[in-house]
C-alpha positions in Angstrom: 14.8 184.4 -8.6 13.9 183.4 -5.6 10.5 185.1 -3.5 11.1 186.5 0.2 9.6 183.6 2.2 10.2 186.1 5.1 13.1 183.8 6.7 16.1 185.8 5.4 18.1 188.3 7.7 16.4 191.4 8.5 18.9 194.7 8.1 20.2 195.7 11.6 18.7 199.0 12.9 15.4 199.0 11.3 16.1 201.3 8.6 17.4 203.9 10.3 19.8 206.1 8.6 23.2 207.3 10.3 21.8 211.0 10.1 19.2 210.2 11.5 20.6 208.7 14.6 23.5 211.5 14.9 20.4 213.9 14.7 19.2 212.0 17.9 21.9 211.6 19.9 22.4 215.2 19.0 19.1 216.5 20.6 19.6 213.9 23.6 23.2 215.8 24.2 21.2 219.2 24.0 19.1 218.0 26.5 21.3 217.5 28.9 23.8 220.3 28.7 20.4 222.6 29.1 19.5 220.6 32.1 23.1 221.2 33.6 23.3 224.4 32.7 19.9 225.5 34.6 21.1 223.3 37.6 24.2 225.1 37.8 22.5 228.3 37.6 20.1 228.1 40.5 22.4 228.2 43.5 23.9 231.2 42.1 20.3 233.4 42.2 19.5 231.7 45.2 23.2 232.6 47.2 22.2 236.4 45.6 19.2 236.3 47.4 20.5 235.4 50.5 23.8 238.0 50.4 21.1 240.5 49.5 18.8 239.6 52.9 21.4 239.6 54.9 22.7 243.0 53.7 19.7 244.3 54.2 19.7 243.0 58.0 22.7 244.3 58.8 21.7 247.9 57.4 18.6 248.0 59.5 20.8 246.3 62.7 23.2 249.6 62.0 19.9 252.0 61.9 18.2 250.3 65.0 22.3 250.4 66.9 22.6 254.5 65.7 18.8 254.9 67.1 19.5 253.4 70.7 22.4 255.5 70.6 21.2 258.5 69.9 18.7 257.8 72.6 21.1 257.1 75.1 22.8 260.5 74.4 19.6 262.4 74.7 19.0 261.0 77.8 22.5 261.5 79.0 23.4 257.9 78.9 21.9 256.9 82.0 21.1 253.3 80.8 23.0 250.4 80.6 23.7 249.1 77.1 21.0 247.5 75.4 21.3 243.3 75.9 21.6 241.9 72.4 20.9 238.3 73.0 17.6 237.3 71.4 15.1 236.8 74.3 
């Protein structure tokens, strides 16, 4: 028998076992599909937050409109409407 001088091929992959590597790509793949799945999910709380400010505008646009009108009428509608433009 011959002794190792050291020269000889190596084995490819550095001992790394196929499980070990599947394992790997496995947790790699997991990574990712959590990454896209919280990416996907933040425009959807973030479009909720924004249909629920608006909502709430327009409900206290509809209170202020119903209290200038009620004004108006207890005044007996003297005034001219209200200008809405923003000043």
């Amino acid at each position: 028998m011959m002794a190792d001088s050291g020269w000889g091929p190596e084995p490819v992959g550095g001992g790394v076992t196929l499980l070990e590597s599947l394992a790997s790509l496995g947790l790699i793949a997991l990574a990712i599909v959590g990454a896209t799945v919280l990416v996907a999910a933040y425009p959807t709380r973030t479009a909720g937050a924004t249909r629920s400010a608006r909502l709430e505008w327009q409900q206290r646009q509809q209170q202020v409109d119903s209290a200038v009108a009620e004004e108006q009428a207890a005044e007996g509608g003297h005034h001219a409407p209200a200008d809405k433009r923003p000043h």
